[in-house]
N, C-alpha and C positions, 0 to 999 in steps of 0.2 A: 382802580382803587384796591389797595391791600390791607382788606380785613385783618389780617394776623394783627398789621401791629396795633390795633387796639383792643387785644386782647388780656394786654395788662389788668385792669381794672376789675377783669371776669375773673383772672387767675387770683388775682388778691381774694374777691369777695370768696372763691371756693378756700382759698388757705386758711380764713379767718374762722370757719364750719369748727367746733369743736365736739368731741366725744362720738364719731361716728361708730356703729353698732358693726361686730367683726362676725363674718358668719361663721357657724359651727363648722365645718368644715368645707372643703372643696366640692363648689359645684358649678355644674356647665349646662345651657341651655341653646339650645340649638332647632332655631324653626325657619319657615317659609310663609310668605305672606303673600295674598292674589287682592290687590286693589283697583278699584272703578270710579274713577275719579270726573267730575265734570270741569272741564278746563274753561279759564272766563281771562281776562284780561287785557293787554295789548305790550307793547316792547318801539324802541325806536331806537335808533343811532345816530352821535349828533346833536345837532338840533332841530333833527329834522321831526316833520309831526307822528304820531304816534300808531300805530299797524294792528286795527283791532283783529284779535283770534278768530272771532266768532264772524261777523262783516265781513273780515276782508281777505279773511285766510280760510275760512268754512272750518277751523277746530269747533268739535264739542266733547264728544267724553274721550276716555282715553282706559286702558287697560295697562296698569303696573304691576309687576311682580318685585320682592324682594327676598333677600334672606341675611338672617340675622345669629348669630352667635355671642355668648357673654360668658363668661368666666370671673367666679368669687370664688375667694381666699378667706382664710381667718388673720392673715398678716394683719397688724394695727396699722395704720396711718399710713399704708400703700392702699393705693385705690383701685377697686376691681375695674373689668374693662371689659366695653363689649363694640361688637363692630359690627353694624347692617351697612349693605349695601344695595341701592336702591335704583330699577331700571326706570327713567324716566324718558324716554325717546319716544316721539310722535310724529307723525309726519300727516299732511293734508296735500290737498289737489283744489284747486278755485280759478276761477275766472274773474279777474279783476273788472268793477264796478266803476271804480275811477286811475289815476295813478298812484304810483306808489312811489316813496324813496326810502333803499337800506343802503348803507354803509358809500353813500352819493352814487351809487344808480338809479337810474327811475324806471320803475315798470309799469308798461302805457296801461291803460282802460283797455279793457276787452281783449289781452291776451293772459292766456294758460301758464297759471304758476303751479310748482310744485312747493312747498318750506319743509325743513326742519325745524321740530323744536326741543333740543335735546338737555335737558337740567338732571340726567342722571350722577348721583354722588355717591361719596361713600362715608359713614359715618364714621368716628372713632371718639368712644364717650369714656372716659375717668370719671366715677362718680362712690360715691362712698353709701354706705348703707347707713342711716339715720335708726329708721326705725327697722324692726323684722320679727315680727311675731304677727295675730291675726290684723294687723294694720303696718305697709312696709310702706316705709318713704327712701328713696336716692335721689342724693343733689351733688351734682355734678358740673364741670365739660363737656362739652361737644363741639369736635372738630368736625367740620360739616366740606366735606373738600367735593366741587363740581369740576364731572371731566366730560363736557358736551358742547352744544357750539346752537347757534340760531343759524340758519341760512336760507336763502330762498333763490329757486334754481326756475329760467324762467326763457321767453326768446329774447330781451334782454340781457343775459345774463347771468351771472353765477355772482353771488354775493354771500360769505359765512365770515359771523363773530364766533369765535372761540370765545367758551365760557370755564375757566380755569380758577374760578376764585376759592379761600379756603376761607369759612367763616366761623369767627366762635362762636359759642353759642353756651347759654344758660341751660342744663339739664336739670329736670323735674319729674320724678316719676313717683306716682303714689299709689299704691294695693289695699282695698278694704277686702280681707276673706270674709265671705259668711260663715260662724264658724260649725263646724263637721257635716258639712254641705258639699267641699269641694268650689264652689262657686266664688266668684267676684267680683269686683268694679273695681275698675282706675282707670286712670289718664297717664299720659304721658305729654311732657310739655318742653320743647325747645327753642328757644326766644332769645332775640338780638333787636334791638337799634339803634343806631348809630347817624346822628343827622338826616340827610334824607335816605338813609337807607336801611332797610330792616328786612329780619327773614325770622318765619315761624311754621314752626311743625308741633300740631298738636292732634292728639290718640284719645278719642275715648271710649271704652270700651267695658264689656260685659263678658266673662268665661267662664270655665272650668276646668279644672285638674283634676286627676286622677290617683287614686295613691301611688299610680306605678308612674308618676310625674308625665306623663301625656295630658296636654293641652290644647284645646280650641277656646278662640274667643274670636269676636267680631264687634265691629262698633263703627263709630267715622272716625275720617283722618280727614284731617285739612293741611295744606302747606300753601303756603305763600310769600314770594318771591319781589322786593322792591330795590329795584339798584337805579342809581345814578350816577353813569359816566362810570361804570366798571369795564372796562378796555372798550370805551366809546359805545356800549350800550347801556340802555335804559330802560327797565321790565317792570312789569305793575301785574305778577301774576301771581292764579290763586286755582290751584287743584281742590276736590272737594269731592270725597264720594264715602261710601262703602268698602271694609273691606275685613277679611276672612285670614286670621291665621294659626296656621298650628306648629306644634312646636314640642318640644322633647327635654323634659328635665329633669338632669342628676347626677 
């Protein structure tokens, strides 16, 4: 299934945004991010029945790192743009309970699987500044492009779906400063769905800045993954943890 093309109706609703706020001059933010995420779901291919993470595969948490870059302008009605990219690669070890079918192989009961599970992407967001004083709002795009695959390698067998989809996605991000504090709250919110399929990434979080624009903040992130029949798979997953990042802005 290709997400792109129904991304009309997203690009309409961002054209239709009027008066968004130009920033005072050029600036650049540039950070890294260390997440700990607990992984829960299942995934199948087919119509075959569904391969829990947790049962049948032995995933539980998972350790992601990212890094992110943005760049604003004071141009009117060109949109700033920022780009993270996100390592999402897991792999586990289990001994099957009963069998299993991916991609029409079956793996017996009681023999030693290895899987992959890899949803690492890369983000690319247009989004316009609404507000930017001691409360900022951006509402945008996001191209949300995966370059990672499911496999599971086994005495059986070698079995991998390639996960190549590029999805759009609604950008939401809102800043409350406390003001001559340094401090702040927001979220960050990215959001799709589309029939039986939907995907969402959302930030919330607690910081500080510095006057010399050095930041940490930390809060949860959740991302959650539902496809049907995207190059013959099907995922019903949901990362969820904690996560620490700092960053550099000006």
């Amino acid at each position: 299934m290709n997400f792109t093309r129904k991304s009309v109706s997203i690009t309409l609703l961002t054209a239709v945004l009027s008066g968004p706020a130009a920033a005072d001059f050029v600036g650049l933010n540039i950070g890294a991010s260390h997440w700990m995420p607990d992984i829960t779901g299942s995934f199948s291919s087919g119509n075959a029945n569904s391969i829990q993470l947790d049962n049948d595969l032995g995933y539980s948490d998972h350790t992601s790192t990212s890094v992110t870059l943005s760049f604003e302008h004071p141009i009117p009605l060109i949109p700033n743009v920022k780009y993270q990219g996100s390592d999402l690669n897991t792999s586990s070890n289990s001994t099957l309970n009963t069998d299993l079918e991916f991609n029409n192989r079956t793996y017996t009961a009681t023999s030693n699987i290895s899987s992959t599970l890899d949803l690492s992407h890369n983000d690319i967001v247009l989004y316009y500044e609404l507000l930017d004083n001691w409360i900022n709002l951006d509402v945008g795009v996001d191209l949300k492009t995966f370059d990672g695959k499911v496999s599971i390698n086994g005495t059986d067998g070698i079995e991998s779906i390639t996960v190549d989809e590029t999805i759009p996605m609604i950008y939401l991000s809102a800043r409350f400063d406390l003001p001559l504090t340094g401090f702040y709250v927001g979220a960050n919110i990215q959001q799709l769905s589309i029939g039986d399929n939907s995907a969402e990434d959302t930030t919330l979080m607690v910081g500080y800045e510095s006057s010399a624009g050095i930041g940490i903040e930390g809060g949860i992130k959740t991302f959650s993954l539902e496809l049907n029949d995207a190059s013959d798979l099907n995922t019903n997953l949901e990362y969820d943890g904690l996560f620490l990042n700092g960053y550099f802005h000006f």
